[in-house]
N, C-alpha and C positions, 0 to 999 in steps of 0.2 A: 504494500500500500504506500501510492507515493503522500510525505508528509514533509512539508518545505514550513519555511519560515522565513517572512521578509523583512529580509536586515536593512531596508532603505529604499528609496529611491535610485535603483538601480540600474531602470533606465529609463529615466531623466534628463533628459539635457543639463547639464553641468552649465549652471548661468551664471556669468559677468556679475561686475561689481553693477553694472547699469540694468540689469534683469533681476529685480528682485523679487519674488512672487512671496508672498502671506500666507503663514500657515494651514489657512481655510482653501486658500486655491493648491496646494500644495495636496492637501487632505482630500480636497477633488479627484483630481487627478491619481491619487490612493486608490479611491474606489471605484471613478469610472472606467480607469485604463487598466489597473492590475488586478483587479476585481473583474467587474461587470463585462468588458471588453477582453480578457483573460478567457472566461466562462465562452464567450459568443465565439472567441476564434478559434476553441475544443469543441462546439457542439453545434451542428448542423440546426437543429430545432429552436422552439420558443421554449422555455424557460421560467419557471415560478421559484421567487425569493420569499424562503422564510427564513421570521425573524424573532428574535426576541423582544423584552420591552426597551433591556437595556441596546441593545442594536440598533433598534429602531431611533432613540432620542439620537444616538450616535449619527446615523446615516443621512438623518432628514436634517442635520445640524450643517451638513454641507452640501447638497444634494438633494434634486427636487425628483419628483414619481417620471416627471417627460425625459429625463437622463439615461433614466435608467432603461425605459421601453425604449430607444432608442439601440440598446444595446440588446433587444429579443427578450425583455422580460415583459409578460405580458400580465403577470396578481405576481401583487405582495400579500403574503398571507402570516399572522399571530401562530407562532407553534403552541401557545397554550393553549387554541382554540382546536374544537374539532373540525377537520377538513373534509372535503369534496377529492376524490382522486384524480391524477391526473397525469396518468400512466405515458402517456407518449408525448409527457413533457419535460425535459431533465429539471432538476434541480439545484439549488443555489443556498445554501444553509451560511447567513449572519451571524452568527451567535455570543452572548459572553462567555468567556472559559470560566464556564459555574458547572457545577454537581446538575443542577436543577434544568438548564440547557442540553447539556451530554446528556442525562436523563432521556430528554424529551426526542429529543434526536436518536436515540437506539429505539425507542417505542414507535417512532413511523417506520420504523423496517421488522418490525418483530408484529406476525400475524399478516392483515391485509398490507398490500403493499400499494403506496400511494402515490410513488414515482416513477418516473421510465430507468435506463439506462445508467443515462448519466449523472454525478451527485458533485457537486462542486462542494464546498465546509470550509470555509473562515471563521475563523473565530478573533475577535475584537483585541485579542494582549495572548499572552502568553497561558498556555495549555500546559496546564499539573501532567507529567508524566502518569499517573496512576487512571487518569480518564482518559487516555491516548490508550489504555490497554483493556478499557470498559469500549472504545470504540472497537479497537481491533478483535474483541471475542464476538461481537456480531458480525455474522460472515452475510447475510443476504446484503448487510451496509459495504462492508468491503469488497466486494465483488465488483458493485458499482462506483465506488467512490473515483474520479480522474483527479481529485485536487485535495491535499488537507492541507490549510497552511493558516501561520498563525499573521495576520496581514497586521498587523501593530496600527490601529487604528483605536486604541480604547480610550477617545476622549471624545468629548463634542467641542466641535469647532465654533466657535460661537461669534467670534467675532472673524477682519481679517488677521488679525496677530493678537488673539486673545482665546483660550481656551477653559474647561474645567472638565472636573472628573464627576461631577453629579452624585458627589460624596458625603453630603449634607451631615450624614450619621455621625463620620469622622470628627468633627468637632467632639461630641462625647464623647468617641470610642480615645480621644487624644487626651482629654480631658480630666478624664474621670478615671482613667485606668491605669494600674499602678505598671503594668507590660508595656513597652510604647517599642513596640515591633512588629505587631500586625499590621495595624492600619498604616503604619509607615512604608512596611513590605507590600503591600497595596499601590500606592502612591506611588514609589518605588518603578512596577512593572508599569504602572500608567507613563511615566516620565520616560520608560524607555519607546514609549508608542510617538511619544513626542520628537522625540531625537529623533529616531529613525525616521519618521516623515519630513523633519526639516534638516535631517542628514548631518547632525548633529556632533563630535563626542565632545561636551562639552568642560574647559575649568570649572569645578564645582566649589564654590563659597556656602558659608554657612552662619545666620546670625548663633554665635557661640556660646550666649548665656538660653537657647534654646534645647535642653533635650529633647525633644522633638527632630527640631531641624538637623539637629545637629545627628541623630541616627538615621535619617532619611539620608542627608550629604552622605553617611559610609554606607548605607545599604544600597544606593544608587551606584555610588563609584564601583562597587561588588560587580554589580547586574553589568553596568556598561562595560566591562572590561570582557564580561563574558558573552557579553554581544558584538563584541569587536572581533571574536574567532572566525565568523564568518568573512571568507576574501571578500563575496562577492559587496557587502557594506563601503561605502565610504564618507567620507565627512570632512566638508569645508577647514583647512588649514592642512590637509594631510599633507604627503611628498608629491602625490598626483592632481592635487586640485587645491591647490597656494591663492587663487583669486582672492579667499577670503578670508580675514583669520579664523583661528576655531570661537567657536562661542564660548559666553561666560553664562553660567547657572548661580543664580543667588535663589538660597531659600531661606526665608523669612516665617513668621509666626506670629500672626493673629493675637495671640497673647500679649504680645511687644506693646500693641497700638489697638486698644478695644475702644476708643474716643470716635477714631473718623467713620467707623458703620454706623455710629448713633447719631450724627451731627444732620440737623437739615442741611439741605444742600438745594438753591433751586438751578442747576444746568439742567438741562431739557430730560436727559437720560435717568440722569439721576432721580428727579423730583417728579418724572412719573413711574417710579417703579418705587418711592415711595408713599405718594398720595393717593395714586389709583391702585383701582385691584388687574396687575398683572401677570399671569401665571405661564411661566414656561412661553416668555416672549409675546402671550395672546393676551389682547386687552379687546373686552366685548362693547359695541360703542349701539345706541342705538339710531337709528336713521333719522328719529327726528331730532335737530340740532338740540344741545340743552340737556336733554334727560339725562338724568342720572341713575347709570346701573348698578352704583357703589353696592347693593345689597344682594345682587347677584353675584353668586360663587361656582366659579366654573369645577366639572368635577375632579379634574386632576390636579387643581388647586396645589395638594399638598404630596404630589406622587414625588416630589423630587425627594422624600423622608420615608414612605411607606413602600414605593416600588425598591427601593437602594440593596442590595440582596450583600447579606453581610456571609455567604455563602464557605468562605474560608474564615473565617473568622464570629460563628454562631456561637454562644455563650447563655443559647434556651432564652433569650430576651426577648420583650416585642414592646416595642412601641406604641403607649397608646395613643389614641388619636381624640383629641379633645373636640365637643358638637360640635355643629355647625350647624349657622340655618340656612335652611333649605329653600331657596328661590326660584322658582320656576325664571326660566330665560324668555324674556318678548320676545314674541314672533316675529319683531319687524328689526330684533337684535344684530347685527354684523360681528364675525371677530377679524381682528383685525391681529396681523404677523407684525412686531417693531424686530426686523432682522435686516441681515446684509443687503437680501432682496428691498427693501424699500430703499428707494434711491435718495426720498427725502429724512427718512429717519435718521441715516447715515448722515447726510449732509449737515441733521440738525442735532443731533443727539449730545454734540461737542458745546452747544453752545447756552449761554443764560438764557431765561425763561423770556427775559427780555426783549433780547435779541430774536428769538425764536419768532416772538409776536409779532415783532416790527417784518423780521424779512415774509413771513407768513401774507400779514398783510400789504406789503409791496405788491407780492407777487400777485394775491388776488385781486386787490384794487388793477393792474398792470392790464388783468384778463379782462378783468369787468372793461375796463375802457376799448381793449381791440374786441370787444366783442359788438355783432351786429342785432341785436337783439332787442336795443334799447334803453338795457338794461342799467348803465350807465351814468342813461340823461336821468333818470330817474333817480339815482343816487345822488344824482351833481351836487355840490354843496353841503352836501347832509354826511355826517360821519357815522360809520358805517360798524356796529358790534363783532366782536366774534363772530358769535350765533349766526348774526344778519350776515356776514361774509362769508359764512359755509354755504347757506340756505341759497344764498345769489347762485355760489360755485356750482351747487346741485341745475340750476336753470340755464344754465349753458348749454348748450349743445353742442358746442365743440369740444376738443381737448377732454374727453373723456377721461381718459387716462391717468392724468394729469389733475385734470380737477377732482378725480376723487380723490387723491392723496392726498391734496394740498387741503380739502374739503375733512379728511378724515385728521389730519394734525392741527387743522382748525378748532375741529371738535376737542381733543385731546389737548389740546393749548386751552379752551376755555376750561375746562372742566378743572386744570391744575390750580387756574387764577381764580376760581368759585373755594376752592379747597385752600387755597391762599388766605381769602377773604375769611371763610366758616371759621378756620380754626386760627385765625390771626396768628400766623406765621410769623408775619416779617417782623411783629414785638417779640416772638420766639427766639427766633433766630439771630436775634439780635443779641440776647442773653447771654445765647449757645456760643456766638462769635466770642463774645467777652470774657467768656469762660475757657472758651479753647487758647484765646492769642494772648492771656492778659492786659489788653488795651481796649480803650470803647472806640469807636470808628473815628473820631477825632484827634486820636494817639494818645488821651488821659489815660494813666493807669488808674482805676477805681482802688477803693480802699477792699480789705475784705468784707468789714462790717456790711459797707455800701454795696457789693456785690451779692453777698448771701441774703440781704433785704431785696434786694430784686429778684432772686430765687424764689425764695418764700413767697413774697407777695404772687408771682408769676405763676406757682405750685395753688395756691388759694382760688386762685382765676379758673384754671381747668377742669373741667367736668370727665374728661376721658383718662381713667385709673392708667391704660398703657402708655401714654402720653405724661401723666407727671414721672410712673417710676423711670419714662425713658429721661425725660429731664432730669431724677435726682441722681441717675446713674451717669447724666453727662458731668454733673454739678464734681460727683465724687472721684469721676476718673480724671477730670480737668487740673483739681486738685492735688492730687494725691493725696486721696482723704481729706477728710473736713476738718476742722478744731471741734475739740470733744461740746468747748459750747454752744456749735450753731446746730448739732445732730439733731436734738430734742426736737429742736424748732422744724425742723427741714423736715425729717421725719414725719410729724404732726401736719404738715401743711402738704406730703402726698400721701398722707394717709394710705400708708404701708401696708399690707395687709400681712399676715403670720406666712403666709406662703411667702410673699417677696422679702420678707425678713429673714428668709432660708435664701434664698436668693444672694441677698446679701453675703450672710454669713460665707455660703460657695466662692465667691469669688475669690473670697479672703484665701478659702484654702484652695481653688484649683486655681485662679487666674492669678493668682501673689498680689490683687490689688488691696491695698491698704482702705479702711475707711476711716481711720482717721491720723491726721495730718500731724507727724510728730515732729515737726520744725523741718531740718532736711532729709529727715529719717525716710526712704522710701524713693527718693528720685533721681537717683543715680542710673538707677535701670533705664527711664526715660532718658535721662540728658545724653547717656551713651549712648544709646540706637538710635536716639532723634533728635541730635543737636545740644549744642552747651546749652543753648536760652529759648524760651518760650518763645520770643521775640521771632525768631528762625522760623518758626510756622507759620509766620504772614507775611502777604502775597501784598506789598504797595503797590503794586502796580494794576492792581485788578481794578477794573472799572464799578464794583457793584461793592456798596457798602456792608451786604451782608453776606459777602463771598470773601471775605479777606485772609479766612483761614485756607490753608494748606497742606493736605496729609504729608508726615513727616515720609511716605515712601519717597515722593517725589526730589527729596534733595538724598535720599540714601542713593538712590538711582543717580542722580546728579555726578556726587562724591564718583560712584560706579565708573561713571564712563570716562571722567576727567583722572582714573586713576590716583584718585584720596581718600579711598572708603579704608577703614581703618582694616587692616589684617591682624589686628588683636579683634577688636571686637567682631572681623564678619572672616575668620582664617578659609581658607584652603585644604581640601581633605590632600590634595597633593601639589608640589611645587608649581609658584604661577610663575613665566616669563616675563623680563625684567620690563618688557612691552606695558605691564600693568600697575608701573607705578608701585612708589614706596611703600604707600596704602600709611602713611604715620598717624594718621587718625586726627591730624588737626582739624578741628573742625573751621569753618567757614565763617566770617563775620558775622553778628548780627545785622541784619540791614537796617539801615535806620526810622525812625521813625517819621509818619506821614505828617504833617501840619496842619490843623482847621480841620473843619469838617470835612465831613466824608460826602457828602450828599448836596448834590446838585438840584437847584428849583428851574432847570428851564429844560423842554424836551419831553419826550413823550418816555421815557425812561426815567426823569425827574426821582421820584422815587426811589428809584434802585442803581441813580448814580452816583461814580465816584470821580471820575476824569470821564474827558471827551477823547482821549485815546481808545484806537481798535485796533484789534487783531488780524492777520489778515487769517481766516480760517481753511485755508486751500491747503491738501495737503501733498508733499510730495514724497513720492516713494523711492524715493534713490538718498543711498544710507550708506556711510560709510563704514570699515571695518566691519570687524566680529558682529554677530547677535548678541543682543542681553537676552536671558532669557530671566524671568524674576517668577520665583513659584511661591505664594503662600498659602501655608499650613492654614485650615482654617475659616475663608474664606475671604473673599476679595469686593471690597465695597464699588458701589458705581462712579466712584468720586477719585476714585486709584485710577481706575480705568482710564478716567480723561486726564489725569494729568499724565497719565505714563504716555497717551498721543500726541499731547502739548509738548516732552519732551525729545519726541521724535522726531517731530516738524521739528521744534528749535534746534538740535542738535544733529540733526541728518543722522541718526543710530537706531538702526532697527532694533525694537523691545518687543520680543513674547509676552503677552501676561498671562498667566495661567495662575489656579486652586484650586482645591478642592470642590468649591462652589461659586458661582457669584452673589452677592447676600442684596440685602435690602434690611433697611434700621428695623423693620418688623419681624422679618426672622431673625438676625440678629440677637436682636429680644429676644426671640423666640424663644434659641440657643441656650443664649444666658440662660434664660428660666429654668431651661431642662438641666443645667448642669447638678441644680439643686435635687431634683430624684434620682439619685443613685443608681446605677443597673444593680440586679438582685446579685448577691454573692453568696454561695454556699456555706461559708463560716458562718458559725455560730452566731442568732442575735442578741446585741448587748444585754444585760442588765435593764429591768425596768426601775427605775429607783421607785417612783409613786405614780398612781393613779389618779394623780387627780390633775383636773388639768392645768399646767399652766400661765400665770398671766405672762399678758405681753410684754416683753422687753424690747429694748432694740440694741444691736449689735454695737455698745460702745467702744469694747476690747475686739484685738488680733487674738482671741485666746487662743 
């Protein structure tokens, strides 16, 4: 039985430092040519792919259904589901290398037989030897089989140079468990699916006060040395393909920086995949402009937690899954894809809410005027709504195409600015700003006194229980911890409840965050991963007074490419070339502070300005040197995202960004919450001292 494994892009075109193709086009080409196109030039006939669940997020993450019939597939079919035969058509088996896939795959050749001839079998990462030998004892399977191979494709491609592993669990399983070698050896075989599609073997860096990262960095270096056995692999810096240097791999941890997933953020990207309900890229919008589906919940809402098959690493746990209510979807409801495919999400996803609106409205107003409709004369003079500039979009008759997009980011543009208004954000975020940078947009630094009264008070205001614990949890990690005399207060005004007081308490012991602020006791961790001074985290230059924070990834990456990232704090699992800089760990000036207000009164951005400087946002894809590739442990916020492409453009250097997941400030939460229920453990349970129950306290001590 032939049984291959592909160590690369093998045959590839080898491209110039001026042909630079993105991971997702890269991962195309994975699966239309060595796959799909593989399968069609072995087998005369048409052809049905079946898949799994986890295959499927994979597949459709870079790749659409007309690619693929293109190449003689004619059904994709669910192997959990029961099938229709379809004997005189070969076969095409997706799968993840799980127990539960291999399972399902020997049970379509055992009894009726549902296939012709031919059986093609990829599997998504790397195949356990022990199910290679559960396939080969079915002989009606072997018989037919023309192809097994492990195609290294186990991630979704989700952006062009941004990926994840759809690993959501792994925060817990990293978090809570005393072993930190599964889920690392997980992550692990995923990052070698990565290499090998962008033809990779990369310098690997590791933030060093991470056990985590820091056993990922050697169980990686392991795996990739022993992926390099194969001749037929290569990878950019070798002795045959010098174009380009080899890449650098930094792994990072979640835990470092739990501040920027909780932070409002309004860029376009970002602040609808906080405000609205969008699940797995799909946001449902209804056709009439205005409505709000906020209470409809789509049902795989939460699959990226319950489908996740911990299949090597089961420990008899299950997840529960907390109600939901149940909303029938209108009829007259749209869903609607924010991915690569949309030409305008892409173009706008990078920029302020602001910005969004203004070009939004250019472009529609632009239409309304070339249009012959009349439509137009009818606006003359009169300024024109969101709402009302969708509604127009819809009565055109030309540009179809085109105006639904722009008609469908209309909607999704007002819908953020109502969600703006409801939950008065921009006094939120204001707080959050001042808490993050320690300065108010004016460059004052407040007092603490004066800072925690605006807490409190702002805590007093909110009606939504996940909204203040999200605020005292920004309050606490801004800090590093509070002073033991503003708890009480702070406490009392989000009304904690005994579950988020276990909450609390968790962080203390898994995430090592303090919650209370013992002079400098506690921030060394911070100032070495992210800068000597708080100061270092804001962005003067940013046009929007309530954007002026900046996730500390964006100057770790910085230091990265400029060769200054400390090699004490971020080492080398093996010698870096001297090409990489001293790495002496000085860190970077503070930049100085801004003068006068932050906020502009003229302009239709008024509100939300800070200068009348812009950006130009066009971007280009010719990059110099090596890849970064940056992976964090964890999960990756939508606010990482954009600055890791702001600093591609500025600096012509292609960045991978890859984790675990990509999060949102609500699962984030989420997260955090769950850290507080323990998965079950067989050891014995403590001691009950009393039965009666406790009153409430709140977490003053690290006990």
């Amino acid at each position: 039985m032939p049984r291959q494994r592909k160590k690369g892009n093998s045959k590839t075109k080898k491209v110039s430092s001026k042909e630079q193709p993105g991971l997702r086009v890269l991962t195309q080409k994975r699966y239309l040519n060595d796959i799909f196109q593989f399968c069609a030039d072995n087998h005369d006939g048409w052809m049905v792919l079946i898949v799994d669940k986890k295959a499927t997020k994979a597949l459709s993450s870079a790749v659409g259904m007309y690619d693929i019939m293109e190449r003689r597939v004619t059904l994709v079919e669910d192997i959990e589901r029961k099938r229709a035969p379809f004997t005189d058509q070969g076969a095409i088996y997706l799968l993840a290398p799980t127990e539960d896939s291999v399972n399902r795959l020997i049970s379509d050749w055992e009894g009726n037989i549902l296939y012709g001839k031919s059986v093609f079998i990829f599997f998504l990462g790397r195949l356990s030897e022990k199910y290679i030998e559960k396939i080969k004892a079915c002989r009606p399977l072997v018989q037919r089989i023309k192809c097994l191979m492990e195609a290294n494709v186990d991630f979704l491609a989700k952006e062009s140079r941004a990926f994840h592993f759809d690993m959501r669990k792994a925060f817990q399983d990293v978090y809570l468990r005393k072993s930190r070698t599964k889920a690392e050896l997980r992550m692990a075989d995923k990052l070698i699916s990565v290499c090998s599609t962008l033809n990779e073997y990369p310098h690997i860096r590791f933030a060093n006060e991470s056990p985590s990262a820091t056993t990922l960095a050697r169980q990686l270096d392991i795996k990739l040395n022993q992926f390099l056995k194969n001749p037929e692999f290569w990878f950019h810096g070798d002795a045959n393909n010098p174009d380009r240097e080899r890449a650098t791999l930094l792994i990072l941890d979640r835990k470092d920086d739990c501040l920027t997933p909780l932070m409002h953020d309004f860029f376009y990207q970002a602040m609808v995949n906080d405000v609205l309900n969008v699940n797995n890229d799909k946001i449902t919008l209804a056709k009439k402009s205005g409505e709000n589906l906020d209470d409809y919940e789509d049902d795989d809402s939460d699959s990226d937690y319950d489908d996740e098959d911990d299949d090597d690493d089961n420990d008899g746990r299950k997840q529960s899954k907390s109600p939901k209510k149940k909303v029938e979807k209108p009829v007259d409801a749209v869903d609607i894809l924010l991915n690569e495919d949309d030409a305008v999400w892409v173009e706008l996803r990078g920029k302020h809410i602001a910005e969004v609106i203004n070009t939004l409205s250019e472009r529609v107003q632009e239409m309304i005027n070339s249009d012959t409709s009349g439509l137009a004369t009818k606006s003359k003079g009169k300024s024109m709504t969101l709402s009302q500039m969708a509604d127009a979009l819809k009565a055109l008759p030309e540009y179809q195409e085109v105006m639904s997009k722009l008609s469908q980011h209309m909607q999704i543009a007002h819908q953020c600015m109502e969600k703006l208004r409801s939950n008065n954000l921009m006094e939120l975020s204001e707080i959050e700003q001042t808490l993050a940078t320690g300065e108010k947009e004016n460059g004052s630094t407040p007092s603490i006194a004066d800072l925690m009264e605006l807490v409190i008070n702002q805590l007093k205001s909110m009606s939504d229980p996940k909204a203040r614990f999200r605020l005292l949890l920004l309050t606490i990690m801004s800090q590093n911890g509070v002073k033991e005399e503003y708890q009480a207060p702070l406490f009392t005004a989000a009304q904690i409840t005994n579950e988020q007081e276990k909450v609390l308490e968790a962080l203390v012991d898994t995430m090592d965050i303090p919650l209370i602020n013992k002079g400098n006791e506690g921030k060394s961790r911070f100032q070495k991963l992210f800068g000597n001074t708080t100061k270092k985290n804001i962005d003067i230059d940013s046009q929007y007074a309530n954007s002026r924070y900046v996730p500390p990834l964006k100057y770790i990456l910085d230091e990265l490419i400029h060769g200054k990232l400390s090699i004490k704090d971020y080492p080398a699992v093996r010698d870096l070339p001297e090409s990489h800089g001293s790495g002496s760990g000085t860190a970077t000036s503070a930049r100085p502070r801004p003068t006068g207000s932050a906020r502009q009164k003229k302009g239709a951005t008024a509100r939300w300005a800070r200068s009348k400087n812009s950006k130009d946002g066009s971007a280009d894809e010719t990059y110099q040197g090596g890849r970064v590739i940056v992976f964090i442990i964890g999960g990756m916020s939508w606010p990482e995202l954009r600055v890791i492409r702001e600093l591609m453009q500025k600096e012509s250097k292609e960045v991978i960004a890859g984790s675990t997941y990509f999060t949102t400030p609500l699962t984030f939460l989420d997260d955090i919450q769950r850290l507080a229920k323990k998965p079950k453990s067989h050891s014995p349970k403590p001691h009950k001292k009393s039965s009666k129950k406790s009153s409430k306290r709140y977490p003053l001590s690290n006990e």
